[in-house]
N, C-alpha and C positions, 0 to 999 in steps of 0.2 A: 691704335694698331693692335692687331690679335697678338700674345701673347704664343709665339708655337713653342713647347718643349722642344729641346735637340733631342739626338737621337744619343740614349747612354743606356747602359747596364742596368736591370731591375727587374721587379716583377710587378707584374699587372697584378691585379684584384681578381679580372677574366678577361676573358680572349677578345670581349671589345673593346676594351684599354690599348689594346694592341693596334686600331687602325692611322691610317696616315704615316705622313713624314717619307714618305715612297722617295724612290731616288730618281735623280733626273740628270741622263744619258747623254751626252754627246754623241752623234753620230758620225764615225769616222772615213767609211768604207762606200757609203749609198749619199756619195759628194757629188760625182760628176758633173757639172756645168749648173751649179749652187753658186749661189751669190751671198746668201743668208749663212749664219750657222744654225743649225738643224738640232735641239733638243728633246728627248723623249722622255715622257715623267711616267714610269712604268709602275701602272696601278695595280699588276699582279703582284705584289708585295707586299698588299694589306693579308690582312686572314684567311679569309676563303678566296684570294687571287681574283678579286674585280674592284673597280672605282666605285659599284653601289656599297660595297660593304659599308663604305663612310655614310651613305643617308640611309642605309639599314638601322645603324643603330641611333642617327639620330632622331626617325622618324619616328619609332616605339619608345624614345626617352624623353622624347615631345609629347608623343601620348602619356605615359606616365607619368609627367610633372604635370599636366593638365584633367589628370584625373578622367580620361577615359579609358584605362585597363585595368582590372585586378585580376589576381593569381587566377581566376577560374572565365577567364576570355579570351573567344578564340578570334586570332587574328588571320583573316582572308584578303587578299591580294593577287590580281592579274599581276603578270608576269611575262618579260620574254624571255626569263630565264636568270639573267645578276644579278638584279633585287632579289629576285624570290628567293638563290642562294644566299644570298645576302641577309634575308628576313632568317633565312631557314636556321643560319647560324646562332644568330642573335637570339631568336622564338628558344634556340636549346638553351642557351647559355641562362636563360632568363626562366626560362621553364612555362612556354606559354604556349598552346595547342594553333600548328598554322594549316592552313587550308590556300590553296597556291592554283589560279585559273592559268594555263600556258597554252597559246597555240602548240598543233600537234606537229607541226613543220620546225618547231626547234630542234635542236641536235639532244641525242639521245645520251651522253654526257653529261646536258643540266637535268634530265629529268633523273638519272640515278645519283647524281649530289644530292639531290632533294631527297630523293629517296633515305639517303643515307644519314640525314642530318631528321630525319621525321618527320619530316611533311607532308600532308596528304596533299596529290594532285588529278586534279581535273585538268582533262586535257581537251581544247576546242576544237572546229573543226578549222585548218590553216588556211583556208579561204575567205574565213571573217579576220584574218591577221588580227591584231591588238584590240581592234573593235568589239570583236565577239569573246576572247576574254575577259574585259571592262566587264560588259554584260553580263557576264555566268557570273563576277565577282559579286557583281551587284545583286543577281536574284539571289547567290547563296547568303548573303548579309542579310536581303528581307526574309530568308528563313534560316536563320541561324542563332539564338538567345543567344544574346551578349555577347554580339560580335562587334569587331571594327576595322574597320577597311583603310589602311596609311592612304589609300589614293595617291600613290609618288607622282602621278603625273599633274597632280593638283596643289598637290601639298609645299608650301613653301617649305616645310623644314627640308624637303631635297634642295633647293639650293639654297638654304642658309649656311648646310655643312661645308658648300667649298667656298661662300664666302669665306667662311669661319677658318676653314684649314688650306684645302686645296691652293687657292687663288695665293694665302700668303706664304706657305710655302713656296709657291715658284718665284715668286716677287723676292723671298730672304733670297732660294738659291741662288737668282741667278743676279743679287746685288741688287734688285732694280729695274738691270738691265734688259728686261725681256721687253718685247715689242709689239710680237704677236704669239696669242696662242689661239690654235686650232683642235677643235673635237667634234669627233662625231655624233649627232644630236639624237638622242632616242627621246626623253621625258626632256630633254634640254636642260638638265638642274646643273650640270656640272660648267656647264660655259657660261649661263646666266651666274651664277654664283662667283667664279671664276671674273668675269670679268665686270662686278658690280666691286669687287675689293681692289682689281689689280686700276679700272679705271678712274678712282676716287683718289689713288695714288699719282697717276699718269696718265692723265686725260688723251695723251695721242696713242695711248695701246690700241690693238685693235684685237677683237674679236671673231675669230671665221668659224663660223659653224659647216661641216659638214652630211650631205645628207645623199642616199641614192638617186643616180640618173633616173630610174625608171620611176620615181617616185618625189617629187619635188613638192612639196606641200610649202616648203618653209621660201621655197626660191620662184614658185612656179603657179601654187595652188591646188596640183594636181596630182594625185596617189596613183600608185600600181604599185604591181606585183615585184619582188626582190628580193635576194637570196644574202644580202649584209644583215645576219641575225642582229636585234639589236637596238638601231635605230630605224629611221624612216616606218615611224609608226600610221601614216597616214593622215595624220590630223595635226596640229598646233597645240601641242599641250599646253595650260596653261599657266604653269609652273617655268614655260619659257617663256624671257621678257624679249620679244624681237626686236626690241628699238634699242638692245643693246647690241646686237649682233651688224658689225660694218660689211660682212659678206657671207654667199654661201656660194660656197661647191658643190657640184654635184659629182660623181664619181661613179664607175661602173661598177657591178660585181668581179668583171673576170679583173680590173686594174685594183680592186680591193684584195682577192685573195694570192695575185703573183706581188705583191707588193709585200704583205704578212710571210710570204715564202722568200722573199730578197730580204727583208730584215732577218728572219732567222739565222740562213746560209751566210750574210754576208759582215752581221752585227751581232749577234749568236745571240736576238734577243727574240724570243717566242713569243709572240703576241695574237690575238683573235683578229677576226675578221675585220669587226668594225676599227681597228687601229690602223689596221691593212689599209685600207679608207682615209682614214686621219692622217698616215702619211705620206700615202700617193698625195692628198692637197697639199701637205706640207711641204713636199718637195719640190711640187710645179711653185706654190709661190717662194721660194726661195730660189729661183730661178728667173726669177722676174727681176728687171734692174733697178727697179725702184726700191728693192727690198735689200741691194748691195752692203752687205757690213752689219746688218739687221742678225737680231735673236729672236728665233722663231719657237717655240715651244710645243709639241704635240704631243696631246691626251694617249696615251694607250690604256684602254680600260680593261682589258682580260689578258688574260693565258690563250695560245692557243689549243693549249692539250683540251678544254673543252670544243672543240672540232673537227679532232681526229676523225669522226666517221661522216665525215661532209666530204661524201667525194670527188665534188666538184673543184673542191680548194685545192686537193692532194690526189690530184687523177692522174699524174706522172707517177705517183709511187703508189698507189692502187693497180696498176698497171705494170710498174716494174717488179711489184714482192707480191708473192705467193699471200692465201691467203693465212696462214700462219704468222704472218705479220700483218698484215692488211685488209682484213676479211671484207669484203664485201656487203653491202646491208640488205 
């Protein structure tokens, strides 16, 4: 069994010492007709406020010990936005030149983190979603000396990290006793990982992966168009193991973002879209009777302060405040 430090007084070396050990929420207020109790392991509590920060830095300390970086390479990476912040942190802390492909349909939030942390970005066109990212990452590597590409949606070191951390953390907190955890699948590292530690413990855990209605790759076969930044990348990444996953959801956009808006007002916790997502499914199956007396655990993998200017999420208060608070895009 992994070995986690508790959470005590100290200092780090640097600011990616600092990820993991996130806390995990009981929900008290967004009960009504639950059967389950309702857990949220809220990943805005790492560094830069997402669940990639943890295969951020394990993904570059895996290259490192494997002897593909030194001081003078630059590291390129598609992106839909957490990893690349994620990367972007770690590239500073480490002192290594990043180059960051993102569709142009992400919110304007990740692109000036990025900005801020020194990342140069290309931006795709948001009609090739993650695909045409991939792509630009790729041609910039075949012209790029002494580059290299983490590939998170390939690379096992993204879900070796939540074997490693995630998974046993929720396992110490919650005794054991958890049942099911649910998250929403982008590169799928964090549920594969997640539930490769928690099922070797507790073989009747189960694993729900959630994904967009309009876009069911993992459920259905079939990709479209969708506004849950994040996940439903359109393809099966292959860093996801699907024979570990016992279900999937699929979930709206407009039931992801009043969901991210009923956990703020109602559990005063701020979370992104795609948790908005992870816990509309968490709720319906805690609602279900087989699931009666059951510990249900759900992923929150961001902040929502990166989607303030999504105003499809926040169209009642776009609408109600001037632009002096709300500006318009």
């Amino acid at each position: 069994m992994v070995n986690i430090p508790e959470l005590k007084r100290g200092i780090a070396n640097d600011i990616t010492e600092a990820i993991g050990n996130t806390p995990l929420v009981r929900l008290n207020r967004l009960t009504e007709g639950l059967e389950a109790d309702v857990l949220v392991k809220v990943e805005s509590f790492n560094p830069v406020s997402s669940v990639k920060d943890r295969i951020a830095v394990n993904l570059i300390e895996t290259a490192e010990k494997e002897g593909l970086l030194n001081e003078d390479s630059v590291i390129i990476e598609p992106t839909s936005g957490n990893t690349g912040i994620g990367l972007s942190f770690v590239a500073a802390a480490k002192g290594y030149k990043l180059i960051l492909t993102m569709p142009e349909t992400m919110s304007i939030e990740r692109r000036k983190l990025l900005a801020v942390f020194g990342a140069d970005i290309v931006l795709t066109p948001g009609s090739e979603g993650m695909g045409g990212a991939i792509a630009k990452a790729k041609e910039l590597v075949e012209n790029t000396p002494n580059s290299f590409m983490p590939q998170q949606f390939e690379n096992l070191a993204n879900s070796e990290i939540h074997r490693l951390t995630t998974g046993p953390e929720i396992y110490r907190d919650t005794d054991g006793k958890v049942d099911i955890v649910v998250s929403a699948a982008g590169t799928g590292g964090t549920i594969t990982g997640i539930a490769q530690y928690i099922k070797e413990q507790k073989p009747e855990f189960k694993a729900v992966a959630v994904e967009p209605e309009t876009s069911q790759t993992l459920g259905k076969g079939v990709k479209g168009p969708h506004k849950i930044q994040g996940i439903g990348p359109g393809f099966v990444p292959d860093v996801l193991d699907i024979d570990l996953i016992d279900e999937v959801i699929p979930v709206k956009d407009e039931d992801a973002g009043s969901t991210l808006l009923k956990l703020a007002r109602e559990e005063g916790i701020f979370s992104g879209i795609s948790s908005g997502a992870a816990t509309f499914a968490g709720l319906e199956l805690a609602k279900r009777p087989e699931n009666k007396g059951k510990t249900i655990v759900v992923i929150l993998p961001d902040t929502g302060e990166r989607y303030l200017s999504t105003e499809w999420v926040f169209k009642e208060l776009y609408d109600a405040y001037d632009d002096s608070i709300f500006p318009s895009n």
